[in-house]
Biopython code that builds the backbone (N, CA, C, O; Angstrom):
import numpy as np
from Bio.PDB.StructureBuilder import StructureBuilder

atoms = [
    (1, "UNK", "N", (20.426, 17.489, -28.710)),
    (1, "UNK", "CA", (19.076, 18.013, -28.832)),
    (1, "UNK", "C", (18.084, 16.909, -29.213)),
    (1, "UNK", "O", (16.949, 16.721, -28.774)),
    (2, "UNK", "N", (18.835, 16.163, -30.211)),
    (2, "UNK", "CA", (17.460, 14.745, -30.209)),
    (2, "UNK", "C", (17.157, 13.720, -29.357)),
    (2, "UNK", "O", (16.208, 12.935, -29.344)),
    (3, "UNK", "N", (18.499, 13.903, -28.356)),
    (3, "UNK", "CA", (18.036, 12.931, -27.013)),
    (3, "UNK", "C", (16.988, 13.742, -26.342)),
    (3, "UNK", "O", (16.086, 12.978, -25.997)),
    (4, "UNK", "N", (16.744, 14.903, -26.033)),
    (4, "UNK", "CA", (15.634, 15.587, -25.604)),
    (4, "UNK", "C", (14.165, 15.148, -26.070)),
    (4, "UNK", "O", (13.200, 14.789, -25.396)),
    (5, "UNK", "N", (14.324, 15.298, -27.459)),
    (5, "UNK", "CA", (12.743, 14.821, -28.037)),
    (5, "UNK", "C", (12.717, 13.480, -27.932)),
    (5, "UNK", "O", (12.128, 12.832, -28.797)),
    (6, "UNK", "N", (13.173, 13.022, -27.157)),
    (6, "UNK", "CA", (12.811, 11.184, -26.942)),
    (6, "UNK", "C", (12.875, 10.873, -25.530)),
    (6, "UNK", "O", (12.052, 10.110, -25.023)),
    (7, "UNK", "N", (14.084, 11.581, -24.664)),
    (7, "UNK", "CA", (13.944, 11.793, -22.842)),
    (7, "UNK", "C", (12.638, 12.463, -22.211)),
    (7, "UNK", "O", (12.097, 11.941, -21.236)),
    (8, "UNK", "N", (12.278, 13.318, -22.637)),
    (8, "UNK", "CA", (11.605, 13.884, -22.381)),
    (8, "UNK", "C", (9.809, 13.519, -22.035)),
    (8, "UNK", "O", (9.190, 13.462, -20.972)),
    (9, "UNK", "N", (9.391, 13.325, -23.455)),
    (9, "UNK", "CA", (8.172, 12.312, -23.852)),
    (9, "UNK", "C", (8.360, 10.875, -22.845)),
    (9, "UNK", "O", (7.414, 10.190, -22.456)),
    (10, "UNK", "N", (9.809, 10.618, -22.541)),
    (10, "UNK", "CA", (10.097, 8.989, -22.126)),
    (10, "UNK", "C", (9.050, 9.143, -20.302)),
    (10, "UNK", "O", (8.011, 8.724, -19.791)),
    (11, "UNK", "N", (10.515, 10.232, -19.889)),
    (11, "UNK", "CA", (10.219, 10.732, -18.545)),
    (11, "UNK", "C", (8.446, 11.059, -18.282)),
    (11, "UNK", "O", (7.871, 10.719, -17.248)),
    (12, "UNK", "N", (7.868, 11.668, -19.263)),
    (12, "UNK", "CA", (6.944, 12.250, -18.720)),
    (12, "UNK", "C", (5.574, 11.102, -19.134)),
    (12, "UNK", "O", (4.410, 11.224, -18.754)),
    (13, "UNK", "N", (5.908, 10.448, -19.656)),
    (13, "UNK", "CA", (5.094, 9.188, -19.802)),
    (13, "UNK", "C", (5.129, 7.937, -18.591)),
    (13, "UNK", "O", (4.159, 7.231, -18.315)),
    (14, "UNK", "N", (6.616, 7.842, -17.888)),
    (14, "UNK", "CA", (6.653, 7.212, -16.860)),
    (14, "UNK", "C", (6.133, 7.760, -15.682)),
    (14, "UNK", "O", (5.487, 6.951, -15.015)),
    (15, "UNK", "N", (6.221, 8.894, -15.225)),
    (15, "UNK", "CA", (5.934, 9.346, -14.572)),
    (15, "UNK", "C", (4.267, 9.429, -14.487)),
    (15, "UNK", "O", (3.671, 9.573, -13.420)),
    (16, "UNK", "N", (3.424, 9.280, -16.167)),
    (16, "UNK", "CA", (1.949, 9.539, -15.507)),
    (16, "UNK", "C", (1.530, 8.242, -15.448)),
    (16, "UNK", "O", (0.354, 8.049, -15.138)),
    (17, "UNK", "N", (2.528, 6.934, -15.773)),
    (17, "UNK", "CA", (2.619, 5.701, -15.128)),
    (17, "UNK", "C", (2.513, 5.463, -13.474)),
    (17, "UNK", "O", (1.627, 5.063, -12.719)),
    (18, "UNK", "N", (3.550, 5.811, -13.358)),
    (18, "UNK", "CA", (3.764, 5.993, -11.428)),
    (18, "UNK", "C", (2.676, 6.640, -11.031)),
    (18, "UNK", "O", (2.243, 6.153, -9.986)),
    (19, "UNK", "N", (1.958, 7.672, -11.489)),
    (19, "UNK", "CA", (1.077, 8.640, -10.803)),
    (19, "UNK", "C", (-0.446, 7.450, -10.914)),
    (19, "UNK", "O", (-1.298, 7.426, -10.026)),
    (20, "UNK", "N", (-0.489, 6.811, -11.815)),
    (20, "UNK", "CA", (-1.902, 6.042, -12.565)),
    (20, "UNK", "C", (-1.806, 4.925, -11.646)),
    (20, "UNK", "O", (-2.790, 4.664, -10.954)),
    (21, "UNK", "N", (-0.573, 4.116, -11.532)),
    (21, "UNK", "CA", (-0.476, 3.100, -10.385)),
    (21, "UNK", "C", (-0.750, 3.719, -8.724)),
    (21, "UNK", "O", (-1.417, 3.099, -7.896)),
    (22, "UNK", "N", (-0.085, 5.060, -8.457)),
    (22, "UNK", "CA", (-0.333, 5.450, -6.873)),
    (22, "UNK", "C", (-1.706, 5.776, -6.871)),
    (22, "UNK", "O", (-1.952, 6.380, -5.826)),
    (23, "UNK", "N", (-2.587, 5.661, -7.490)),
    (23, "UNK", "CA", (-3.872, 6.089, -7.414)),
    (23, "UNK", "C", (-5.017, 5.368, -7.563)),
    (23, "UNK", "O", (-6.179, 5.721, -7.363)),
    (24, "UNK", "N", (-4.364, 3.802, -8.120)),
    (24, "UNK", "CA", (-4.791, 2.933, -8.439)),
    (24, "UNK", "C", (-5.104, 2.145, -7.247)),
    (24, "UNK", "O", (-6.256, 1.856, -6.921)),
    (25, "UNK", "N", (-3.709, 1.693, -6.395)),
    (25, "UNK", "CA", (-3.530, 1.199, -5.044)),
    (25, "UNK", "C", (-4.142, 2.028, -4.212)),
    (25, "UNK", "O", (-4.692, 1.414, -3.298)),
    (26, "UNK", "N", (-4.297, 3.471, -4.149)),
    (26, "UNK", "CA", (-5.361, 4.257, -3.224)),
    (26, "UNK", "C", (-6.614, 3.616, -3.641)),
    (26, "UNK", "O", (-6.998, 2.740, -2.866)),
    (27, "UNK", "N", (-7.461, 3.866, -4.831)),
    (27, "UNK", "CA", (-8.664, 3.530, -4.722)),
    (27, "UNK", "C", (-8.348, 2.152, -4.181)),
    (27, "UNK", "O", (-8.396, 2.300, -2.960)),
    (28, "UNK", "N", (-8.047, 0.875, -4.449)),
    (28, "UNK", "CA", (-7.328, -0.166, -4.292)),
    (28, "UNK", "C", (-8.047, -0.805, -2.474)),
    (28, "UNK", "O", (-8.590, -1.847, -2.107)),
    (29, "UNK", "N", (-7.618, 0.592, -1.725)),
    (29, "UNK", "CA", (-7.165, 0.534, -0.041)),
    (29, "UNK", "C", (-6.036, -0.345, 0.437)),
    (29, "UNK", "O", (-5.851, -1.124, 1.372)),
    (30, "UNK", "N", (-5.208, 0.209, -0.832)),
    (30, "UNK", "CA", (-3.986, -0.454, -0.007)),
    (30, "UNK", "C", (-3.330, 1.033, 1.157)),
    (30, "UNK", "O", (-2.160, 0.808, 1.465)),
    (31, "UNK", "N", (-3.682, 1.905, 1.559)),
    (31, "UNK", "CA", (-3.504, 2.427, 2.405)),
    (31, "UNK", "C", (-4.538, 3.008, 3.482)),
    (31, "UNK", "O", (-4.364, 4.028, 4.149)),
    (32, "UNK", "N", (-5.415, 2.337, 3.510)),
    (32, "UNK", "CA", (-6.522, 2.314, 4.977)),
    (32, "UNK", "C", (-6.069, 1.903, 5.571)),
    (32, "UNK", "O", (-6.735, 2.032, 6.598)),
    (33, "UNK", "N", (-4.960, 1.189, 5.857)),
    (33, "UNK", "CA", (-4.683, 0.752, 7.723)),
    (33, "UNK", "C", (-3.280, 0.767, 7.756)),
    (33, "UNK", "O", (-2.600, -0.249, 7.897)),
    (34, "UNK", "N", (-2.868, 1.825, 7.636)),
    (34, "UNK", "CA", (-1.492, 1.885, 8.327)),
    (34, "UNK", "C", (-0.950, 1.477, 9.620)),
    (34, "UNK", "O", (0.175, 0.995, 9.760)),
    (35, "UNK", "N", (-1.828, 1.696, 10.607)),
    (35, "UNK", "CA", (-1.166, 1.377, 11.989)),
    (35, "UNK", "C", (-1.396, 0.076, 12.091)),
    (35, "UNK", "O", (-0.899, -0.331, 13.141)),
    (36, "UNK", "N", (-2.074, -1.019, 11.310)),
    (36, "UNK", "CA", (-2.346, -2.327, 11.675)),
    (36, "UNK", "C", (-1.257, -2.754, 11.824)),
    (36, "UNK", "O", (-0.711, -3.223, 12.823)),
    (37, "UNK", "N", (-0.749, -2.523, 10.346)),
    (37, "UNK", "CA", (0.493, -3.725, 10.477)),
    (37, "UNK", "C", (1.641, -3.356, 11.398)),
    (37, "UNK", "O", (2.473, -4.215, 11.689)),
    (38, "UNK", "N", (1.713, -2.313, 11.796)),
    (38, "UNK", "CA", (2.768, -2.273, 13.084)),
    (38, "UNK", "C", (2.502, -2.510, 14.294)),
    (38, "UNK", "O", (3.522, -2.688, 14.958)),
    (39, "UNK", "N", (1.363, -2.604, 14.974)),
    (39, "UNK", "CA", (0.619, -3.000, 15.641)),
    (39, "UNK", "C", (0.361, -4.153, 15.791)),
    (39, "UNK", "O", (0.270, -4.579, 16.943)),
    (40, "UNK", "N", (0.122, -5.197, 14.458)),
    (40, "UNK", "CA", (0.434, -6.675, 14.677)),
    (40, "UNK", "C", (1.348, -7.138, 15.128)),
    (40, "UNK", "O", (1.112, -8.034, 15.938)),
    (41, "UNK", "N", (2.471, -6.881, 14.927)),
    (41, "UNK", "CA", (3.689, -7.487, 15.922)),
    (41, "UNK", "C", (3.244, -7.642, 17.139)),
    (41, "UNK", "O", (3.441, -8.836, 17.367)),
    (42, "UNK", "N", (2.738, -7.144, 18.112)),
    (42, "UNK", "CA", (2.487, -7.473, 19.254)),
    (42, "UNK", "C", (1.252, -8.266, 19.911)),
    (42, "UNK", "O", (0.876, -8.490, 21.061)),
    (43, "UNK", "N", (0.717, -8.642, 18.358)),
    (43, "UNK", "CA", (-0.220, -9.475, 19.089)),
    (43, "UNK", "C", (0.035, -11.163, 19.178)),
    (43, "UNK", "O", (0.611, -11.598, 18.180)),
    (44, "UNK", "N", (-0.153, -11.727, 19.753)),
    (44, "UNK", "CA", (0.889, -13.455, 19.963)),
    (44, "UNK", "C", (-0.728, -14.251, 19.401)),
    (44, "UNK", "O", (-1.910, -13.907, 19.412)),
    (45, "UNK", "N", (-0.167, -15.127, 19.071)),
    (45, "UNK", "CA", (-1.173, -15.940, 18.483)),
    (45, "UNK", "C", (-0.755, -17.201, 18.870)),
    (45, "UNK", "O", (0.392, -17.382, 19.278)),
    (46, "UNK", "N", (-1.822, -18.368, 18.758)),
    (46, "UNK", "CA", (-1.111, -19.373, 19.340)),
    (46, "UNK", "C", (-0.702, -20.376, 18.366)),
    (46, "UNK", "O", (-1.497, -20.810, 17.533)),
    (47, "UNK", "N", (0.538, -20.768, 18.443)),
    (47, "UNK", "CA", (1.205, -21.976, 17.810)),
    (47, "UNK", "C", (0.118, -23.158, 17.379)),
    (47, "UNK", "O", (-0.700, -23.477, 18.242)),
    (48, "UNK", "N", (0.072, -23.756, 16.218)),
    (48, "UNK", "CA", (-0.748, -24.689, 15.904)),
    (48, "UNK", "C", (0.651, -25.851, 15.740)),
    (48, "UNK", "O", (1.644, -25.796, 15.015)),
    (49, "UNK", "N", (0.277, -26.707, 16.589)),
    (49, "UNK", "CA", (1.442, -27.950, 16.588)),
    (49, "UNK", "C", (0.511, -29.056, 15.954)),
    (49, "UNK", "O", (-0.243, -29.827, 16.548)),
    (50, "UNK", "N", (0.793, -28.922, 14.351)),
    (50, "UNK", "CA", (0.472, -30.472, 13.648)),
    (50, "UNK", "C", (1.263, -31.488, 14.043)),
    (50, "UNK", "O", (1.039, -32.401, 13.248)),
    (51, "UNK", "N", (1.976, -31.795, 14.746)),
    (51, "UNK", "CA", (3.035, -33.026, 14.456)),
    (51, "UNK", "C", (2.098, -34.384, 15.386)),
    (51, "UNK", "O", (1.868, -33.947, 16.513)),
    (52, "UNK", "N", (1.695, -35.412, 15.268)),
    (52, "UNK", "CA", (1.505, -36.281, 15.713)),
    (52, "UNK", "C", (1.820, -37.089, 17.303)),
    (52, "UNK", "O", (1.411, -38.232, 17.506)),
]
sb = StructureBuilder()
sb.init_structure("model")
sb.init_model(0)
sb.init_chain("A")
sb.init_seg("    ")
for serial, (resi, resn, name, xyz) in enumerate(atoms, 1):
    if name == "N":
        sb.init_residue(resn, " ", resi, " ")
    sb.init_atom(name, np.array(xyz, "f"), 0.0, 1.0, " ", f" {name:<3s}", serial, name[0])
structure = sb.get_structure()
């Protein structure tokens, strides 16, 4: 029963962790462009050859 009053408080404190970070990275815009980055793969770019 006293692991409860300490799991409990633990869990529900991490959790409004996780929730404070996913909402953080939304305002953030780390999820406005989903289709980019799969979509970049196919675009070719051209090789920059530094070598002398």
């Amino acid at each position: 029963m006293n692991g409860l009053l300490v799991l409990i408080p633990v869990a529900l404190g991490l959790g409004l962790i996780g929730l404070a970070a996913f909402f953080w990275s939304l305002r953030g815009g780390q999820f406005d462009d989903l289709d980019g980055a799969a979509l970049r793969i196919f675009v070719e770019e051209e090789e920059e050859d530094d070598t002398p």
